[in-house]
C-alpha positions as a Python dict, from the first residue, in 0.01 Angstrom:
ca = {
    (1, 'X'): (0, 0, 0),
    (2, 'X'): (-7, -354, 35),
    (3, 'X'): (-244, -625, 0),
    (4, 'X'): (-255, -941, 133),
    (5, 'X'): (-558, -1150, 36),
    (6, 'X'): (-803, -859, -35),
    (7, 'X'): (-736, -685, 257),
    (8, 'X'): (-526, -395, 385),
    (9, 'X'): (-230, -460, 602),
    (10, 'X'): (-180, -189, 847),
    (11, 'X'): (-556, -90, 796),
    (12, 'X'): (-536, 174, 1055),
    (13, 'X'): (-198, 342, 916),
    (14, 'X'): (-371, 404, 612),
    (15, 'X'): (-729, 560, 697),
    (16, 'X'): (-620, 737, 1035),
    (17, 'X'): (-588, 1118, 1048),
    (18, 'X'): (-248, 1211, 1160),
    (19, 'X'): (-350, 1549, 1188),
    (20, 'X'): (-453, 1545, 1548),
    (21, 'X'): (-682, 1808, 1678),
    (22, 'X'): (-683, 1903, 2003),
    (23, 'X'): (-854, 2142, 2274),
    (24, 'X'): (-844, 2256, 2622),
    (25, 'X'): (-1027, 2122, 2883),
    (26, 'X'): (-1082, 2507, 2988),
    (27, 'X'): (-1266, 2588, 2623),
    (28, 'X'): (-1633, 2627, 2580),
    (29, 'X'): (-1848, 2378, 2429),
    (30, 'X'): (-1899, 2672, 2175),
    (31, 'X'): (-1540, 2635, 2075),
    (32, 'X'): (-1523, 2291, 2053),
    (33, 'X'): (-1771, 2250, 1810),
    (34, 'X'): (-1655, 2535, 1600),
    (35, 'X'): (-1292, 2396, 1563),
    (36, 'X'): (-1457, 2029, 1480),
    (37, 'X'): (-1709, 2204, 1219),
    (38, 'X'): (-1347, 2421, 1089),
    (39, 'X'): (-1133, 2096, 1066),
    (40, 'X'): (-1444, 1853, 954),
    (41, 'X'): (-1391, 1622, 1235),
    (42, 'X'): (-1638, 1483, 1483),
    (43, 'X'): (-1424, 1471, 1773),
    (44, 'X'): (-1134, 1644, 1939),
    (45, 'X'): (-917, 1536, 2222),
    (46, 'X'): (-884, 1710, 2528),
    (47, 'X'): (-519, 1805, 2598),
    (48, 'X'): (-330, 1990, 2890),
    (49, 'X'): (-41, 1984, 3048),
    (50, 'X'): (123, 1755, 2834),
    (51, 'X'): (-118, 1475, 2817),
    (52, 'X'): (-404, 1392, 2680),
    (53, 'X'): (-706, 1453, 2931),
    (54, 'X'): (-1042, 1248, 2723),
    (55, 'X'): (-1200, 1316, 2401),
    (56, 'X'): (-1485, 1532, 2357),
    (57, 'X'): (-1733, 1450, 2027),
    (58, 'X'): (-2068, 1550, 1841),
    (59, 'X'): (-2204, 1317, 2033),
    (60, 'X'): (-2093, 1413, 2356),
    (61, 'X'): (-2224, 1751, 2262),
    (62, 'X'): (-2558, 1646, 2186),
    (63, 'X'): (-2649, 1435, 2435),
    (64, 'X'): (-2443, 1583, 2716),
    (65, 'X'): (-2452, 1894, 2682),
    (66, 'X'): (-2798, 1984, 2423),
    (67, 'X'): (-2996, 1740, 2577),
    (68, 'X'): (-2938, 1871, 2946),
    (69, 'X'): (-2972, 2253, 2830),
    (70, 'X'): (-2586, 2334, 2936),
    (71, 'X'): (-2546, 2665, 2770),
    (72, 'X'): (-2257, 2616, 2519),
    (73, 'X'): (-2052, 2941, 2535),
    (74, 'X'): (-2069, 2918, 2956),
    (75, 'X'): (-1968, 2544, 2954),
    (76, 'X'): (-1662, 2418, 2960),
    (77, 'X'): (-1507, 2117, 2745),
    (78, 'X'): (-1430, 1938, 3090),
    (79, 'X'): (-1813, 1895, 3161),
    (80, 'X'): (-1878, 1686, 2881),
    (81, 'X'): (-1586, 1539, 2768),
    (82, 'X'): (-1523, 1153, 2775),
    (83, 'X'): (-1216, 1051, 3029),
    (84, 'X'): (-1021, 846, 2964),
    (85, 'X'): (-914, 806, 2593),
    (86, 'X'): (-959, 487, 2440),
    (87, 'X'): (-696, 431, 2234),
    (88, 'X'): (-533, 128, 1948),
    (89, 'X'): (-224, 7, 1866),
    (90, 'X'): (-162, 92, 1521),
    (91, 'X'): (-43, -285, 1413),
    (92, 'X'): (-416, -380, 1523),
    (93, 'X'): (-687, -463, 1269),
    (94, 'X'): (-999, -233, 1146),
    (95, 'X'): (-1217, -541, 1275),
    (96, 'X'): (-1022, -522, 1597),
    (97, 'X'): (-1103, -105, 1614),
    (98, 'X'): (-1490, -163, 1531),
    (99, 'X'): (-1470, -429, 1802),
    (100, 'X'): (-1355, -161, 1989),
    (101, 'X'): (-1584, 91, 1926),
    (102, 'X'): (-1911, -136, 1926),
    (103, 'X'): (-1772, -289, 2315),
    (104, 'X'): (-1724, 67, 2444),
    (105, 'X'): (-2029, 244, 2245),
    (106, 'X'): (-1820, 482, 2112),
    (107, 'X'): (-1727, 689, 1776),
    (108, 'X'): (-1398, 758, 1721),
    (109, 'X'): (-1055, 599, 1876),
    (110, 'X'): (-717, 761, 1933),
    (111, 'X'): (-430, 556, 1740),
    (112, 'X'): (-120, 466, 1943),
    (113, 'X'): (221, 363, 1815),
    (114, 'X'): (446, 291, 2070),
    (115, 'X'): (210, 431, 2371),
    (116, 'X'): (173, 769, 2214),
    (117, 'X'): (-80, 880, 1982),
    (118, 'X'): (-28, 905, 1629),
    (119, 'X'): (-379, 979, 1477),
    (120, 'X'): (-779, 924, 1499),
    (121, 'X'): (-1015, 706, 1337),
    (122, 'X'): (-1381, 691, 1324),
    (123, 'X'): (-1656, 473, 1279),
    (124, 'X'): (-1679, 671, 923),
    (125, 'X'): (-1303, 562, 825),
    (126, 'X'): (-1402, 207, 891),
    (127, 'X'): (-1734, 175, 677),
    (128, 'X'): (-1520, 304, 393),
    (129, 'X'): (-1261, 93, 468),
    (130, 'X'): (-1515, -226, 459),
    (131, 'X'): (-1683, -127, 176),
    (132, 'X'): (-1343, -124, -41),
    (133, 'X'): (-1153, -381, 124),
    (134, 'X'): (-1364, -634, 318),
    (135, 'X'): (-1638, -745, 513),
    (136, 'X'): (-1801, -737, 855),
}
């Protein structure tokens, strides 16, 4: 890993998930937050037919679906989730992702390298990488 000046190069290489999950669009809400709870994630994109369809998270859960009553093992993923996926180069810097994330109000971004996506990172990832390699 190298450093450069305190900081991280390739910030978002390093504290991404590669391991991406993934759901259908057809799945219950029920299902959706049983495989985040399983895999210890707070989001999951939404993926059919060969692409990726939005990203459905705790939060889109909660106020979405929770706060409007939707029953969670009649509703489906597609109701809730968040269209389209906002995604990040790879090359770009963590103050460039929580940028990012604080502009659009969101979570958690998809990681791209070379247009496809290569991982996740969330707001979580970044506060740990700030508070061990630099500042806001």
């Amino acid at each position: 890993m190298a450093i450069q000046g305190g900081a991280m190069l390739r910030p978002l290489a390093v504290m991404m998930r590669r391991q991406i999950r993934t759901i259908s669009p057809d799945a219950t809400l029920a299902e959706a937050a049983g495989l985040m709870r399983e895999a210890k994630v707070g989001a999951v994109l939404v993926h059919a037919g060969g692409s990726y369809l939005g990203v459905v998270s705790e939060a889109d859960l909660v106020r979405k679906a929770m706060a409007l009553g939707l029953d969670p093992a009649r509703t489906e993923v597609r109701a809730v989730m968040s269209s389209p996926v906002i995604t990040i180069e790879i090359d770009r810097s963590a103050h460039e992702a929580s940028d990012l994330m604080a502009e659009k109000g969101i979570r958690h971004l998809a990681v791209t390298q070379d247009g496809a996506i290569v991982g996740m990172v969330s707001v979580r990832d970044l506060l740990r990488y700030f508070k061990n390699w630099g500042t806001l």
